[in-house]
BAVEXRO-705067 format. One record per residue (C-alpha): x, y negated, z negated; residue in one letter. Coordinates in steps of 0.5 Angstrom, whole numbers, padded with zeros to 4 digits, always signed. Layout:
BEGIN
XYZA;...
END
This chain:
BEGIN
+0372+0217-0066X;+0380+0215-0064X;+0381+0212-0071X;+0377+0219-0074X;+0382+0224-0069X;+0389+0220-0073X;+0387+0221-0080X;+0386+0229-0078X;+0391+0229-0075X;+0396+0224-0082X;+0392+0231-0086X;+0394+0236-0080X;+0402+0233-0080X;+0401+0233-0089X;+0400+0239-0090X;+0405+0242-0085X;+0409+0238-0089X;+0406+0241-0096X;+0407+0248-0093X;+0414+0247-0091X;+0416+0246-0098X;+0412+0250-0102X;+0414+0256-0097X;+0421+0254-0099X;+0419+0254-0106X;+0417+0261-0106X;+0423+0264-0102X;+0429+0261-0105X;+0426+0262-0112X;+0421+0269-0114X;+0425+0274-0110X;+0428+0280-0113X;+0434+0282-0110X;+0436+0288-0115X;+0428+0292-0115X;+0425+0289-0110X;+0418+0285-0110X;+0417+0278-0112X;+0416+0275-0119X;+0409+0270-0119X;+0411+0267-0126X;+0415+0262-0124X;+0416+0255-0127X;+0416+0248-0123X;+0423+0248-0123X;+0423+0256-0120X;+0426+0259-0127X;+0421+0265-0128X;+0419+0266-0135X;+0416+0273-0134X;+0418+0278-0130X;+0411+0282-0130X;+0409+0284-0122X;+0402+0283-0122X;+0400+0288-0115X;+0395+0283-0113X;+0400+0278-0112X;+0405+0282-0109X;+0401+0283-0103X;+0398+0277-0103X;+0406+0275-0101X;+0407+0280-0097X;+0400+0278-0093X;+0402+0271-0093X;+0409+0272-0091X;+0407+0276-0085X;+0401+0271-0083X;+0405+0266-0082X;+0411+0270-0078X;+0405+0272-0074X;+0401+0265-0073X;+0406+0259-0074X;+0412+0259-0069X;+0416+0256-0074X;+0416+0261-0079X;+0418+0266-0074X;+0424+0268-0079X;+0427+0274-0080X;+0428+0273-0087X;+0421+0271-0087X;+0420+0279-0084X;+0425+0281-0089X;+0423+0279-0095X;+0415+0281-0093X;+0418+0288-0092X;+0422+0289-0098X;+0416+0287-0102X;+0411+0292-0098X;+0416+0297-0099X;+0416+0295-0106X;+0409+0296-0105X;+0408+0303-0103X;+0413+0305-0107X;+0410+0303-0114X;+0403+0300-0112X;+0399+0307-0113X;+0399+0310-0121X;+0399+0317-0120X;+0400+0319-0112X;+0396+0321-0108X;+0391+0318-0112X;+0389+0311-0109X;+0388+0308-0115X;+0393+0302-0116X;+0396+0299-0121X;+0394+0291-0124X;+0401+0290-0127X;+0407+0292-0126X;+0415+0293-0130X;+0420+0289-0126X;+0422+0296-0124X;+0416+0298-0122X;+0412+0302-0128X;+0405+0301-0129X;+0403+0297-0134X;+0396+0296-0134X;+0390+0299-0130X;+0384+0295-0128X;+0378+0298-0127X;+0376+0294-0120X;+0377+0295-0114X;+0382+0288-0113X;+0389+0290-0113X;+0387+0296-0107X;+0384+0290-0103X;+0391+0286-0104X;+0393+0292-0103X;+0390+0293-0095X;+0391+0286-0093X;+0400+0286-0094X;+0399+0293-0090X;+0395+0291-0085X;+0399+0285-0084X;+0405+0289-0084X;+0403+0294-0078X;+0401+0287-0074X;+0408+0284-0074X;+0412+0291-0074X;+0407+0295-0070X;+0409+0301-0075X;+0402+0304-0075X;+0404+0308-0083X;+0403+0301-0085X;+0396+0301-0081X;+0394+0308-0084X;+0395+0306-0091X;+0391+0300-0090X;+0386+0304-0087X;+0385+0310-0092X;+0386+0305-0098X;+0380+0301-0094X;+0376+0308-0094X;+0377+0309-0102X;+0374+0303-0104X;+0368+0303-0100X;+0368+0309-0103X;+0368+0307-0110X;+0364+0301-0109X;+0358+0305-0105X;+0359+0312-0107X;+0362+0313-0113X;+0365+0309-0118X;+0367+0314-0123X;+0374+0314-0119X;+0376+0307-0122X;+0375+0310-0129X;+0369+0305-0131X;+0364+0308-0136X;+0358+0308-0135X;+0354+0305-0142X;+0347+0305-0143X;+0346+0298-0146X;+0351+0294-0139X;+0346+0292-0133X;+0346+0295-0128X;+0349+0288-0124X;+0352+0285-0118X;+0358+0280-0118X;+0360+0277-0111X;+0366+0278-0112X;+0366+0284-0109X;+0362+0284-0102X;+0366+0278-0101X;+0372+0280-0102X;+0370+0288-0098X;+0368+0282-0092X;+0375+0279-0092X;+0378+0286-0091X;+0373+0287-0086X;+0375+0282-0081X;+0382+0283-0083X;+0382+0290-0081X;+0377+0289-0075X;+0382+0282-0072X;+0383+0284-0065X;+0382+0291-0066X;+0375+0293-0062X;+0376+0300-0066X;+0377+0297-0073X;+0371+0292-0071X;+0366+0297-0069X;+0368+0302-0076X;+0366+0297-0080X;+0361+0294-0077X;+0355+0296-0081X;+0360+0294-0088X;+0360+0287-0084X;+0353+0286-0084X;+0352+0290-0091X;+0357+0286-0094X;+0353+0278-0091X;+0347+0282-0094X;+0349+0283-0102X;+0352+0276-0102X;+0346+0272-0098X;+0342+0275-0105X;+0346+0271-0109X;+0342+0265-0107X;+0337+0264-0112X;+0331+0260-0114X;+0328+0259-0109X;+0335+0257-0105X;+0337+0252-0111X;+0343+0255-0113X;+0348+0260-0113X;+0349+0265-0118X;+0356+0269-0119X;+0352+0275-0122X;+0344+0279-0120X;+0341+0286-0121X;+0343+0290-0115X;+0337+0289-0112X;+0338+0281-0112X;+0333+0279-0117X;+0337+0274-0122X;+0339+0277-0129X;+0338+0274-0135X;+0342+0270-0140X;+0349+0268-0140X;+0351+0272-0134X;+0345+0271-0130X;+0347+0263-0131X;+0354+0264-0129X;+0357+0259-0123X;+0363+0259-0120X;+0364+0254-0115X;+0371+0256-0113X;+0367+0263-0110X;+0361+0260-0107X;+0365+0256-0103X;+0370+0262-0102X;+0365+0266-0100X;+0362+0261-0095X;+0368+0261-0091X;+0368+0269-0091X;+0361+0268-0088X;+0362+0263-0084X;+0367+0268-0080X;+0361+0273-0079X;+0356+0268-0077X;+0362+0266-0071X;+0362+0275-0070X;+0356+0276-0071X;+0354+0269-0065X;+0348+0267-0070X;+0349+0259-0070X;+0342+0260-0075X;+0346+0264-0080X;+0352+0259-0080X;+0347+0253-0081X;+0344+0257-0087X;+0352+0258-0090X;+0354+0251-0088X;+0347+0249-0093X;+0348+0255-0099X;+0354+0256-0098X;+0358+0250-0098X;+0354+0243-0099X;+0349+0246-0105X;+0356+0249-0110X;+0359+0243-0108X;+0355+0237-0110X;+0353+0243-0116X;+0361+0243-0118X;+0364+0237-0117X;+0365+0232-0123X;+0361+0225-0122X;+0366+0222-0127X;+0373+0224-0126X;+0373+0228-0119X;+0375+0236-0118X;+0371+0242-0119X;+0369+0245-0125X;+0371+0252-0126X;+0365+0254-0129X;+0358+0252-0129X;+0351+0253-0132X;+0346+0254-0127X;+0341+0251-0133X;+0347+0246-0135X;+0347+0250-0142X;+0355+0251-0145X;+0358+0257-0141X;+0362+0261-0145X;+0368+0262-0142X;+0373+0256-0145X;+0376+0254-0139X;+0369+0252-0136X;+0371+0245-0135X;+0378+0246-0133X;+0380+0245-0125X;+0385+0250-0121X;+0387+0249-0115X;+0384+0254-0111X;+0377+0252-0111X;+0380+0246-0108X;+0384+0250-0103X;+0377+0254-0102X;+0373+0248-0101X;+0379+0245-0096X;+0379+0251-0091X;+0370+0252-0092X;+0370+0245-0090X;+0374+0245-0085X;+0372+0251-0082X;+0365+0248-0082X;+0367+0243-0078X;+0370+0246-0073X;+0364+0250-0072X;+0359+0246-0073X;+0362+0238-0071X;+0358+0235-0076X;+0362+0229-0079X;+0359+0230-0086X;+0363+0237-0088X;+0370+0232-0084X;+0369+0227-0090X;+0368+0232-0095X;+0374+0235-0093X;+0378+0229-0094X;+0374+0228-0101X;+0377+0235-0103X;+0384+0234-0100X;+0385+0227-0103X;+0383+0229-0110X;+0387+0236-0110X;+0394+0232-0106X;+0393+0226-0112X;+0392+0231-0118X;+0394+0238-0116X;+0400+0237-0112X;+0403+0232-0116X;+0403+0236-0121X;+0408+0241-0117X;+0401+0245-0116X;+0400+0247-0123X;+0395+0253-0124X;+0390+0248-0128X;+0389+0241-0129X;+0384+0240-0135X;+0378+0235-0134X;+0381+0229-0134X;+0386+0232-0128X;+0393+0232-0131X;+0397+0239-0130X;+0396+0244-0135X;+0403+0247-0138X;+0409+0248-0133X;+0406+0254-0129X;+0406+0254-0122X;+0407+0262-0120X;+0402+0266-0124X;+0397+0263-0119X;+0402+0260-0113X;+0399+0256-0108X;+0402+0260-0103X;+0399+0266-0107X;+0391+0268-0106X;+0390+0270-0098X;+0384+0270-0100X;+0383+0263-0103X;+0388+0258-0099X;+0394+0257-0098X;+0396+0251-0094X;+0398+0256-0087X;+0390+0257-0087X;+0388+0249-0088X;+0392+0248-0082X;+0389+0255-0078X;+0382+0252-0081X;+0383+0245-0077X;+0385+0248-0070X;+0379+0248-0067X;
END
């Protein structure tokens, strides 16, 4: 048990060390002085090869510069508060297509004109996380009421009316559910509700709805967790209803494992920690060369995205955080060990190639990209700050 607390604590001191540099990383090199907001295409050597400002990263970065000013002591920087609210000035003043609309652009010019428009939801959910945030460490509550309206619009859309995100409706399209979508609203629901009774009880039925939708994605007969089912939780046919992604089923583990931990439900947490985070994991993990597959087929059939085979760093920060989480929560040894399975593999191959968007299948760095998908970049897939909020209990 004394040798088992020593190596914790050799990964916690890691990566804090790894934090620390990645954050260094991001401040001196992706800020944009001139018009605000942060470039996300950056090279390993921080030399930005594209000036395009995708909406999602933007606030991802200001979330993820607010959290570690409010979580970790050492990041209680003014530069750090700064530059998170230069970058969600940025937001307010660009983010949205055509205001008062809600609807948030995918890409920005550097300059702030919209580029492109998805028709989801995900934009305004980063959207919702940097505002949130800024109100936590500011205390100016019209960072709190833009959270909340943009919250409000979304539940809307996903539960209401869809037209508003401009997605036609085509007769021959299934009527399907992807899990990213009750997963990510479940993220927002404890993001807004954190030490926030009022925030918490105004969308405690959302909390329970959200968990609902993606326990329906564990299908045949609790074998296997699928990307994609109808709306009403059967399995779709074809190569959509096949779709795997672990990366995703691992990330909507951790989301759950907090709302078992709201909800007081050691049942529905032992049910997550199986379905979750054990079942994905040995589906995903590659026997041959370590890492997780991108993409699977739940029948072992080719899935038709080509990247299938790749590895990214996310899911691997995924799994890292739901398997820390897991063993915070439950004690259970076997879920301590796999986080060390995950996090030598990723600190072998995914950091010693300067956190590259993807390695191929054998495990070597894709390209010179670090920024597009940054380890510092995705609040909801894990940044180092999260492992180490993930190990203290």
């Amino acid at each position: 048990m004394e040798k088992e607390g020593e190596t914790l604590q050799a990964w916690k001191e890691r990566l804090g060390q790894e934090l620390d540099r990645v954050v260094a990383f991001w401040m001196e090199h992706s800020h944009d002085q001139e018009h605000g907001g942060f470039f996300t295409c950056l090279g390993r050597n921080g030399k930005v090869y594209d000036d395009l400002k995708y909406v999602w990263l933007q606030g991802r970065q200001v979330w993820m510069y607010c959290r570690l000013y409010r979580k970790f002591e050492r990041f209680r920087r003014p530069e750090l508060l700064d530059s998170a609210k230069a970058g969600g000035e940025f937001l307010l003043r660009y983010a949205r297509v055509a205001p008062p609309g809600k609807k948030c652009a995918f890409v920005l010019t550097r300059d702030g004109r919209p580029v492109k428009v998805q028709r989801t939801i995900f934009s305004e959910c980063f959207y919702i996380m940097a505002m949130d945030e800024l109100w936590r460490v500011t205390g100016e509550a019209r960072y709190k009421s833009e959270a909340v309206e943009m919250m409000d619009q979304i539940v809307h859309w996903v539960r209401k009316d869809p037209s508003g995100l401009g997605r036609p409706w085509l007769s021959g399209a299934p009527a399907s559910e992807s899990m990213a979508v009750p997963m990510m609203l479940l993220n927002l629901v404890e993001q807004l509700g954190e030490a926030d009774k009022e925030m918490a009880s105004k969308y405690a039925e959302l909390d329970d709805w959200c968990a609902q939708r993606i326990l329906q994605h564990v299908q045949r007969d609790g074998q296997a967790v699928l990307e994609n089912v109808s709306e009403d939780g059967k399995e779709l046919p074809g190569c959509l209803g096949r779709h795997q992604n672990a990366g995703h089923a691992l990330e909507a583990g951790w989301f759950l494992l907090r709302h078992a931990t709201r909800k007081g439900d050691p049942e529905l947490r032992a049910h997550i920690i199986d379905k979750f985070l054990l079942l994905p994991f040995r589906s995903g993990w590659d026997p041959d060369h370590g890492g997780l597959l991108y993409f699977q087929d739940v029948d072992g059939l080719c899935p038709t995205q080509l990247e299938w085979a790749m590895k990214l760093w996310w899911p691997h920060s995924e799994a890292m955080i739901a398997f820390l989480m897991g063993y915070s929560d439950s004690g259970d040894p076997a879920l301590l060990h796999l986080f060390y399975q995950v996090a030598e593999y990723t600190f072998r191959q995914v950091s010693a190639a300067s956190w590259s968007t993807a390695l191929d299948g054998l495990g070597k760095g894709v390209g010179e990209i670090v920024g597009s998908h940054s380890s510092l970049g995705r609040p909801g897939a894990g940044f180092p700050g999260q492992w180490e909020e993930a190990g203290q209990g």
